[in-house]
N, C-alpha and C positions, 0 to 999 in steps of 0.2 A: 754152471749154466744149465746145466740138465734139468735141476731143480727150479729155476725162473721160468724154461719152457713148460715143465710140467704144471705149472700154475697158473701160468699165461692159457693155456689147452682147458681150466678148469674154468675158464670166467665165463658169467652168464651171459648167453649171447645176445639180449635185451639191453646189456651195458651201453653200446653205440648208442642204442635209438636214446635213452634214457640222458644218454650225457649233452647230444645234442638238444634235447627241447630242455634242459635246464639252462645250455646255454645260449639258446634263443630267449626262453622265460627272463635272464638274468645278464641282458647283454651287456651292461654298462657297470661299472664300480658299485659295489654298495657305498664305500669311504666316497671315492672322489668324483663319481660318474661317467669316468671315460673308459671307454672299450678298446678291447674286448674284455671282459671278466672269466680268465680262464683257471681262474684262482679260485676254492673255496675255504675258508676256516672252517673247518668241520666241527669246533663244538660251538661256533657263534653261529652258523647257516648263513652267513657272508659270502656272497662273491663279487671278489676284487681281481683289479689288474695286474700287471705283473709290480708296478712301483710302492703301492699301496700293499699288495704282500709280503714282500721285503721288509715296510715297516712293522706289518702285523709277525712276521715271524722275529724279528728281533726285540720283541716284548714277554718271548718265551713261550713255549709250548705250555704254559700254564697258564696263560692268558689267551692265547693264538694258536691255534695249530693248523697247519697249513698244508695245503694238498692241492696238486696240481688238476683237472679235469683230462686233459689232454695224454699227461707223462704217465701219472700214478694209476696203479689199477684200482680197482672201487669193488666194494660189495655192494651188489643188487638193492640190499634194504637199505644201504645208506641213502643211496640215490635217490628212492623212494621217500628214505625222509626228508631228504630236501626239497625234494619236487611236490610232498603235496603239503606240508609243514612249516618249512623254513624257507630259505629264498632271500632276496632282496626287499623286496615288499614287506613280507613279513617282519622281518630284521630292522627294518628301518622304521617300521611301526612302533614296535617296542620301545626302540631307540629314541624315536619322536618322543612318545609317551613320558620315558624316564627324565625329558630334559627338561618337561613342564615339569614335573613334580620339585626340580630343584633351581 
């Protein structure tokens, strides 16, 4: 326990504000649209709800890897890269994009 506090005492204290406007910026499913989106895949820049991450986490962390915004603690630059990079918008871009090519 000692060691969770000591790490918990290390997080940048920018994390709240940062988690909060992503989850304004990303309030609804990237998969299915419904809110709240407290989910992210962190190497897709996906945020989904809780129904919709369960599926993405049972596809394997080599496909999905899944992170709660709320539970799990974050590094500062991840945050960052989601917030000015990744996102729903962005994600769903690509997404779009990929499904006219095929």
């Amino acid at each position: 326990m000692l060691g969770l506090q000591a790490h918990r005492s290390e997080v940048d204290p920018a994390q709240p504000r940062l988690v909060r406007e992503l989850m304004d910026a990303n309030g609804q499913c990237a998969d299915c649209g419904t809110s709240p989106s407290e989910w992210v895949s962190i190497n897709i820049g996906a945020f989904l709800c809780i129904e919709c991450s369960g599926i993405h986490r049972s596809l394997g962390v080599h496909v999905s890897k899944v992170r709660s915004l709320v539970l799990d603690s974050w590094d500062v630059t991840v945050l960052e890269l989601l917030r000015t990079h990744l996102g729903n918008a962005a994600v769903n871009r690509v997404w779009s994009d990929m499904t006219r090519l095929f």
